[in-house]
Every structure is written in C-alpha cells, then in structure tokens.
N, C-alpha and C positions, 0 to 999 in steps of 0.2 A: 504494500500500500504506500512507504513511505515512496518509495522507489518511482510508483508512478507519479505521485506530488512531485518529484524531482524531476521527472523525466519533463512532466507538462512547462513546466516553470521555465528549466533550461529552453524546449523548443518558443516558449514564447521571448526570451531574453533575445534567443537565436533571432525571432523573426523583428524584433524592437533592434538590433545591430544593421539585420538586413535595409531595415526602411531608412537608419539612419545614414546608411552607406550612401544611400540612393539619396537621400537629401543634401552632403554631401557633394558630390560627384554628379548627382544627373545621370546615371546610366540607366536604362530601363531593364537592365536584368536583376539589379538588384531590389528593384520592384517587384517582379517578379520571382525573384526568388523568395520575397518575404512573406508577400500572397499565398506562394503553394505552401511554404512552413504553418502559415495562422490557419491556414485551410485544414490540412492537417492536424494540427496540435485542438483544434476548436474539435475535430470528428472524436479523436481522442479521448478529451476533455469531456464528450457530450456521453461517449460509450461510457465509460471508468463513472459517470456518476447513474447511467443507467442501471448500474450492474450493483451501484449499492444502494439504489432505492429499490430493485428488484430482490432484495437480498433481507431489507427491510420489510418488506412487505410479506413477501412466504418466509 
C-alpha cells in the first residue's frame, strides 16, 4: 500500500518536472510527455482507490 502512495506521488512529481521543462524551453514533447505521465498516474490513482472502496464494502 505504502508502495503505491509512493509510486502515485513520484509519477505525479514526474509529470509536475515534465510540464515544467516545457515551460521552460517550449518544446512540445515535453508537453506531451507530461500528459501521457498524469494520464496514466490519474488511471492509477483512480484503480488503487477503487480497489479499496471495493475492499471496504465486501
């Protein structure tokens, strides 16, 4: 459990460095690359609390 709190947290810092690169510099990969990271980490994010209201409930 702690593991994924860690896990979530890093990919968001990840994607909070990405956007800043991009502000930054102006490239548009690093736009994109910050996008697919919070895209990801948010699906994540969404499973890992499913799983414990799922858990909480049965």
């Amino acid at each position: 459990m702690l593991f994924f709190r860690w896990a979530i947290l890093l990919l968001l810092l990840a994607a909070g460095v990405c956007f800043a690169l991009y502000a930054g510099t102006g490239q548009a990969r690093y736009r994109q690359w910050g996008l697919v990271v919070l895209k990801w980490t948010l699906l994540a994010a969404f499973g890992f609390f499913a799983v414990l209201i799922f858990e909480r409930i049965f």
